[in-house]
N, C-alpha and C positions, 0 to 999 in steps of 0.2 A: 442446573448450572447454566444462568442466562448469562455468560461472562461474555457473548458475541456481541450482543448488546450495546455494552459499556463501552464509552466513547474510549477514542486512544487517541493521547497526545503525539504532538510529535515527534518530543524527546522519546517516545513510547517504541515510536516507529523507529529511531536511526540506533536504538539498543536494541529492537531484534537485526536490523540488518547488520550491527558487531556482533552480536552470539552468533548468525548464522553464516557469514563470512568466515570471524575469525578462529570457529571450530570448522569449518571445511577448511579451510588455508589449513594449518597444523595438520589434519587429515591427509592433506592432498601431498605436506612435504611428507609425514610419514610413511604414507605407500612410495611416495617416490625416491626415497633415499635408501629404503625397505628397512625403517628402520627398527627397533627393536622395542618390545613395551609399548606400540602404538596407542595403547587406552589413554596414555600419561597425556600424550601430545593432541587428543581429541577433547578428553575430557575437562584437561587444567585452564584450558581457554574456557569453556562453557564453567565450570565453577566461578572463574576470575569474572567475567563478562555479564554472567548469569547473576551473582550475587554483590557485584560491588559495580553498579550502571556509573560510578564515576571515579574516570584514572585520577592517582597521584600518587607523590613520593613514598607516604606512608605506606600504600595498599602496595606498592610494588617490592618496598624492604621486607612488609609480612609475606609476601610470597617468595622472594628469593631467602628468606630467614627460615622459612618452614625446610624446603627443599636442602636447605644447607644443613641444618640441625637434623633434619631426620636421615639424611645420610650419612653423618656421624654415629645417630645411636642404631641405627642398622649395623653399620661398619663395628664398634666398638661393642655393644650388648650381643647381637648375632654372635659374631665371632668367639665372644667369651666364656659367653655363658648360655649358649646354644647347648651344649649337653648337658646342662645344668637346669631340668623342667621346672622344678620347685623355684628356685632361685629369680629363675627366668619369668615367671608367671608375676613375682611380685618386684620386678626391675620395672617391667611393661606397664603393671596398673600403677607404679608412679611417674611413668612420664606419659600415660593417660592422663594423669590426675592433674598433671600441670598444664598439659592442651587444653582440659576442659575446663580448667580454673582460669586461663587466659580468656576462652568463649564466654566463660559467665561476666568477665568483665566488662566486655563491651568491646570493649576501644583496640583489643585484641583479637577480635570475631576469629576474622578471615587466616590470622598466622594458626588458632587452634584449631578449626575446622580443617584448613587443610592437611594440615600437619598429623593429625588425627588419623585422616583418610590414607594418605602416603605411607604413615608409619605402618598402618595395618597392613595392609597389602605387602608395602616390602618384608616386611619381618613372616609374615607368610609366608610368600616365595622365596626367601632367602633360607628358610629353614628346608629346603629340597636339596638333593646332592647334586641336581643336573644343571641350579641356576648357576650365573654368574652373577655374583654379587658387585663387584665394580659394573659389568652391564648393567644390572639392575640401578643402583641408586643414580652415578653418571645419567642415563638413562632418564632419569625422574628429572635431576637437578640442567639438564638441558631443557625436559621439556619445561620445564616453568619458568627459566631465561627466554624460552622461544613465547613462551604465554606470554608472558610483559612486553615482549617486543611488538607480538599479534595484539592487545589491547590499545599497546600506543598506536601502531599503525589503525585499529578501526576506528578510534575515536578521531583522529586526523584526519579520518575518511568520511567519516558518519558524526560529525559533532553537533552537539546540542544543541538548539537553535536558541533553548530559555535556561534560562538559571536555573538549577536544581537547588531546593528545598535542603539545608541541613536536617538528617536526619534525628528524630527527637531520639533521647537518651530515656531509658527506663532507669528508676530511683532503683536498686533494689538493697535489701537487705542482709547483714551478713549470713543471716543463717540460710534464706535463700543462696547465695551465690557456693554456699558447703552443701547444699543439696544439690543443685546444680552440677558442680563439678564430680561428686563421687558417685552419683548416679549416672554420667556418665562414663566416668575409669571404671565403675563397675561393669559395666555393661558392655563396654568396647574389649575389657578383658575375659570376658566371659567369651565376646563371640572369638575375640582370637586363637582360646584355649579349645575350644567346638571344632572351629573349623582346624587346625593342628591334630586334635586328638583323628575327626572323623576323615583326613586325610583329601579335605573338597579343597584342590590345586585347581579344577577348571570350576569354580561358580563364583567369580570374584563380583557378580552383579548381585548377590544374594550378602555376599560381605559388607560391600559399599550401601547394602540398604539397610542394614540391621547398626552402620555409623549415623547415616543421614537419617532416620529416626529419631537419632538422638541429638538433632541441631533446635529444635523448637526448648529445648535443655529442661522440659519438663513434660509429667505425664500427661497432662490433657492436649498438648501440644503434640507431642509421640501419637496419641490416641486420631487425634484428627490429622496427621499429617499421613498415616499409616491409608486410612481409604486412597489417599491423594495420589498415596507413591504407587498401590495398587493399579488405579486409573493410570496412570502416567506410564508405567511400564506396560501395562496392556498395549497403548497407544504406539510407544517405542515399540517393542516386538514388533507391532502390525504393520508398521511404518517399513521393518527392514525387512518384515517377510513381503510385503509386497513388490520391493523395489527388489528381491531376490527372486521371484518369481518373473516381475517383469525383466527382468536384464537375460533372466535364464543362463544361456550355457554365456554370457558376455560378462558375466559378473565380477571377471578378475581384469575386465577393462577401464583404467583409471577414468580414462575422456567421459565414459558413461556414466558411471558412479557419481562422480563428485557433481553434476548437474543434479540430478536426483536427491542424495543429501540436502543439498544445499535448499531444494524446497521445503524436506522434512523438516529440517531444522530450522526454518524461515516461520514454517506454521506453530511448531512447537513453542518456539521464542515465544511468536504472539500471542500466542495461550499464555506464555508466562507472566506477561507484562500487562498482560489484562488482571491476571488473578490479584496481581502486587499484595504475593503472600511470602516472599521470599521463595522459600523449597515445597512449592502444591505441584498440583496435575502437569503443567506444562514442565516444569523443571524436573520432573524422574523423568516424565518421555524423553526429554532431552538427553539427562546422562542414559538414562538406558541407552539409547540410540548411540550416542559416541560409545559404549562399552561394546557393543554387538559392531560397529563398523571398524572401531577403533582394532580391538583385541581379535575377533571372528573371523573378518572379511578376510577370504584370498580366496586365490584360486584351488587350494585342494582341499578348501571346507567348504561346509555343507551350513548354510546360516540358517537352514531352517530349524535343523536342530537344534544348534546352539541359541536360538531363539526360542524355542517351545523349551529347552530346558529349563533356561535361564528363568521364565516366566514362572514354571513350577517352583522353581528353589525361591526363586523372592517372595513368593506369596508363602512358602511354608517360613522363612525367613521374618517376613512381618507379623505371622503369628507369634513364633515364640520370642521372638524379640519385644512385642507386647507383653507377654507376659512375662517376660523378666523385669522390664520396667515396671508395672504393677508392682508384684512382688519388692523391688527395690524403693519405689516411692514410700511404697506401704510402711515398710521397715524405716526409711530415714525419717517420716513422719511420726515417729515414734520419741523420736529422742528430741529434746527444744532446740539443741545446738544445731541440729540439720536440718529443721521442718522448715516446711516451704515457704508457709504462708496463705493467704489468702489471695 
């Protein structure tokens, strides 16, 4: 991977310097307000930043749209039909099915991907006795107001220097975009039903990669983004055990932290913006890195662990998540109505 090579523009350079600002900024207010759900307010900037290098109205209504609708169906399905397993199993894979029938469209990427991510998570921890579900979604639906607010402020800061390129649009077919979308409700309700049945409340890094697998929204895409997110999370873990190791007992000191971050995520960026793969190598370091500082980091955790853990369940994570996508490819490829294509 000669990706050090490849020139970088400059537009190149002032979209790492918003990924890596405006996920430390969110960072820095989240330890400082102490507030609660920290991943939301690390990660949802790096998502926003990460995947859409240029602000506007639309990208901001699909993120304040997702955060709003997915605290609704947290608030209104949680609550209803939470002791209802059966029932509940097949609520969730249809408003998977409508996330990822938004992603297969296009023009909707970013409201189904997020939406996607959030609902999983919350509807996982909301199914514990000890959360708070108003903390929980509130919680969400701030940090993604505070993301749009952190993307307009970096781009204000850090703007373009050249016009960016309309992104081309992919022709696709309908029976493509019904492979698309059910391969991934399949599979996003599989991992929900998994991690529910097997009771994994702390591996929410191993969650989030068995979703973001499924954004390339097909198997050979899954297949090749899977080495990627391996690398990338190796990279992240080693990132937070180093700067864990070097702060030592200083670790739960903000002034020191957020220097340190602020590199990781400076170099991480660049790796992403070089690959210009959308979600490769640089982009899992990334989110892994905000999940381990975001949710991990305090003073009376131990990040080393929670970083070697995390490392083991995503890689067992992208095995079987592989192979359920196989398996689920395989299967819709069978019927004309949902085959992929070539």
């Amino acid at each position: 991977m000669n990706l050090w090579h490849h020139p970088i523009a400059e537009n190149d350079l002032r979209q790492c310097l918003r990924i890596a600002a405006g996920a430390t900024l969110g960072f820095t207010i989240c330890k400082f307000f102490d507030l609660s759900n920290g991943v939301f307010f690390v990660v949802t900037p790096i998502l926003l930043l990460g995947m859409v290098p240029k602000m506007n109205p639309h990208v901001a209504r699909q993120s304040l749209a997702s955060a709003i609708i997915c605290g609704l169906e947290v608030g209104i399905v949680g609550g209803l039909f939470g002791s209802h397993p059966v029932l509940m199993v097949l609520i969730v894979f249809l408003l998977f099915l409508y996330k990822f029938a938004c992603m297969a469209k296009g023009s909707l990427f970013l409201f189904g991907a997020n939406s996607v991510i959030n609902l999983s998570i919350m509807l996982h921890f909301a199914s514990y006795p000890e959360t708070d579900i108003n903390t929980l979604i509130f919680g969400n639906f701030w940090a993604n107001v505070l993301a749009i607010f952190i993307a307009y402020l970096m781009i204000w800061l850090f703007p373009d220097v050249q016009k960016r390129s309309a992104p081309i649009a992919v022709d696709k077919s309908a029976n493509r975009m019904r492979h698309e979308a059910l391969m991934g409700a399949v599979i996003a309700t599989l991992s929900f039903v998994v991690f529910q049945v097997l009771d994994l409340k702390d591996s929410m890094s191993a969650q989030a990669t068995t979703l973001l697998l499924l954004f390339p929204m097909h198997w050979n895409g899954a297949l090749g983004y899977a080495r990627k997110r391996a690398m990338g999370t190796l990279l992240g873990v080693s990132a937070g055990l180093i700067v864990q190791l070097f702060l030592y007992r200083w670790s739960g000191q903000l002034v020191l932290v957020v220097p340190l971050l602020w590199i990781a995520l400076m170099l991480f960026s660049y790796l992403h913006v070089k690959e210009r793969s959308g979600s490769g190598v640089g982009f899992g370091a990334l989110t892994t890195l905000g999940i381990l500082f975001g949710q991990y980091l305090s003073p009376d955790n131990d990040l080393i662990f929670s970083g070697l853990y995390r490392m083991s369940s995503i890689f067992f994570a992208i095995v079987a998540t592989l192979l359920a996508c196989y398996l689920t490819h395989y299967l819709l490829n069978s019927f004309v109505a949902t085959r992929f294509g070539e």
